[in-house]
Steps between C-alpha positions, in 0.01 A plus 500: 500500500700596799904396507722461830628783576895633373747386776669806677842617420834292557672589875804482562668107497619549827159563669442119386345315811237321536200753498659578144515114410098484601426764312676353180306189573177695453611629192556886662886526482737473254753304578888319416406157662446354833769352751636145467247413820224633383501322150521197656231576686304586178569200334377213779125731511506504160504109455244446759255657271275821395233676545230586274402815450078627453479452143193429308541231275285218332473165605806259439662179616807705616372781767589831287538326148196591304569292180405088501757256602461181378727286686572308167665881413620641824670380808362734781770695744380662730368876404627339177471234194777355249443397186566133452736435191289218372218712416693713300571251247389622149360836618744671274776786547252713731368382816112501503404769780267210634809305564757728620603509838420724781735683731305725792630652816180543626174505272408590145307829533222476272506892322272723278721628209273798468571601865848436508793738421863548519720729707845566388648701818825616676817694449594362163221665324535866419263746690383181705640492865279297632161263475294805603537602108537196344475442063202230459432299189151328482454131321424708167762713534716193459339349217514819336848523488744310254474132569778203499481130476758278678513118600689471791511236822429578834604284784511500843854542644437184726430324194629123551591590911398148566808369301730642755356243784425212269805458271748692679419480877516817590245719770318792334237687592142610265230354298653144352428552142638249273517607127165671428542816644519640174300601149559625205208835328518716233428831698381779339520878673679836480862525585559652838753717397225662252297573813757608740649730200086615457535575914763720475805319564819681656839507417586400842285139531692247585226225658150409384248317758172340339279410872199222475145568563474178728479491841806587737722186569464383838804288595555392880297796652681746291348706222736539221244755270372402154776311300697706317817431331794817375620500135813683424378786194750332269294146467132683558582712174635216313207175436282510815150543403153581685307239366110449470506235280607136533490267172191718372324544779457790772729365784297246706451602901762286609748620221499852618158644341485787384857593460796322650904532431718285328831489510644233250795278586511618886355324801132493574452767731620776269184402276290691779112374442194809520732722474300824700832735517873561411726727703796673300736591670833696523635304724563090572220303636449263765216218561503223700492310139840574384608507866404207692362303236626459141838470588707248606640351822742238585826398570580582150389876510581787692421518819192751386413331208537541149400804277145452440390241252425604157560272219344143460740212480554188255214203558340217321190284566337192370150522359434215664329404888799338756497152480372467135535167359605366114501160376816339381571416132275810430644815376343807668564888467584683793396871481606758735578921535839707611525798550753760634505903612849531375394449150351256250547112522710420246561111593321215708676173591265231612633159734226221504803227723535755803763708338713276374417593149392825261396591223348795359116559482312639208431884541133613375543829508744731383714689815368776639563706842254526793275180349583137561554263163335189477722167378444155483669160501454171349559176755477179469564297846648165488394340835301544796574690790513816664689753381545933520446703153725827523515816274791752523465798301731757397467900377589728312706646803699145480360448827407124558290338769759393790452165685453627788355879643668744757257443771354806657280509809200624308514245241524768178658434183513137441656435200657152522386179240210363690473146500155380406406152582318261304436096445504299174288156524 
């Protein structure tokens, strides 16, 4: 199976121009950033849309999705589909992989495990300069070697983006995910730093890049490569695994199939999907998804953003559809999921009157990092009326859910109580 090409070595930062920024766009430099002007740039193609690559794939309601979406399950977006909270509702800790949502830059690839290998590269590895003499693992290479369960989340960094406009106002840019950007596996694989140890791995690493096997991301005429997202060597030899199995089952085609990264606690995009090759390197790397996207931008940041985005913040949801309704005089139990990347959830305060009031929900399961914990609450509602249910959870980090989120122009990161609406007749 043939990978992109390595990039060629890092110039000089004062040769930066614009040839140099084009060539970073195509994923043949390495490079700091981009100007102010050209970021902005960036960011108004990329929310006019994408281009989809020439991937095969198998028929789906969702160009590029292979799996079923029942709209009773999903909420289509775009190159993408969201899991609606209501049909999560007594599916237990894990997410079903029939139900959990779908996140694609451009199309699932659909891949032969038996033909697919891969390449740990670059100037990190000892006796490796380059790609031309790269260390390849096959699919039974991988299952050969010591294996690791974990249950961990992964969600979407954009998860809840919609929440910025609705309840707070504010103009941000991407797919308008509400809650469902996000689902829970038990993941079972090798742990990278096994394999990078296995490759030869050099005193002098100090960045690890896992690339995609889907096709190049096409955003406003310019062709950004295959997604790829640095690690610094310090988290890749810590918990991030290459996994191949998701609650059982060989990783489904949309899930990554046959191997795919994951990267508990952080953002999304660190969780790389068909994982086809992993540069080591000696020295810091650049992509345009820890440069131009993944971090963030606003009045409240830097004027070149943040650092880029790595752990998940605090959220809650509602296993229940917006605009649910409950009969008076009845008592009813609310359900719902938080979850943090700072560490477990360790409390969940519930409002049925709007926020005027709290109390504390029943936790189902006992704390844990990297995986949500389900609660529930008894209520009984007096009269009829129209009303918001809130939940506000808190970690083991003592970090609680805020009222209100930093807005950002990319719409990352919302952590703030969501208000969730509902009627009782």
């Amino acid at each position: 199976m043939s990978v992109p090409a390595a990039p060629p070595g890092r110039h000089d930062e004062t040769d930066y121009d614009r040839r140099r920024l084009r060539q970073w766009l195509a994923g043949e430099a390495r490079a700091d950033g981009v100007t102010r002007r050209r970021l902005l740039t960036l960011l108004a193609a990329t929310a006019a849309g994408t281009a989809l690559g020439g991937t095969r794939t198998a028929r789906a309601a969702v160009p590029g999705i292979v799996k079923p979406l029942p709209p009773e399950w999903f909420i289509e977006r775009g190159t993408n589909a969201e899991t609606r909270w209501d049909a999560l509702r007594g599916t237990g800790h894990h997410t079903p992989n029939e139900l959990f949502f779908v996140r694609n830059h451009t199309a699932t690839p659909v891949l032969d495990a038996d033909d697919w290998r891969l390449r740990l590269w670059g100037s990190g590895l000892r006796g490796t300069p380059g790609e031309d003499r790269p260390v390849e693992f096959g699919y039974d290479d991988l299952r050969a070697l010591p294996a690791v369960t974990r249950t961990a989340f992964v969600e979407c960094a954009g998860n809840g983006r919609s929440f910025y406009t609705t309840q707070q106002g504010d103009t941000v840019t991407g797919t308008a995910w509400t809650l469902g950007a996000i689902g829970v596996a038990r993941w079972r694989g090798v742990r990278l730093g096994d394999v990078l140890r296995r490759a030869g791995l050099s005193r002098n690493a100090v960045d690890v890049q896992p690339r995609g096997l889907d096709a190049e991301y096409v955003s406003g005429g310019e062709n950004l490569g295959r997604v790829r997202r640095p690690l610094p060597l310090v988290k890749a030899l810590d918990d991030v695994l290459l996994a191949y199995e998701m609650n059982g089952e060989p990783l489904p085609y949309d899930h990554g199939y046959p191997v795919r990264v994951l990267v508990p606690s952080w953002v999304g995009i660190a969780s790389i999907k068909w994982v086809g090759d992993i540069e080591v390197s000696a020295q810091p790397l650049y992509s345009p998804w820890n440069t131009t996207f993944y971090r963030l931008f606003g009045s409240a940041y830097p004027e070149d953003g943040s650092a880029p985005l790595t752990r998940q913040v605090t959220k809650s949801a509602f296993e229940l559809a917006g605009g649910a309704t409950f009969t008076a005089g009845s008592t009813h139990v609310l359900h719902g999921r938080s979850w943090s990347g700072a560490g477990a959830v360790a409390r969940v305060d519930v409002s049925t009157d709007d926020g005027a009031h709290w109390r504390p929900a029943r936790l189902h399961d006992r704390p844990r990092a990297d995986t949500w914990t389900r609660w529930s609450l008894n209520w009984r509602p007096d009269a009829p009326g129209a009303t918001h249910l809130l939940a506000r959870a808190t970690d083991t980090a003592d970090r609680t859910q805020p009222d209100i989120a930093v807005p950002n122009a990319l719409g990352y990161l919302f952590d703030a109580v969501v208000r969730h609406p509902v009627s009782v007749v």
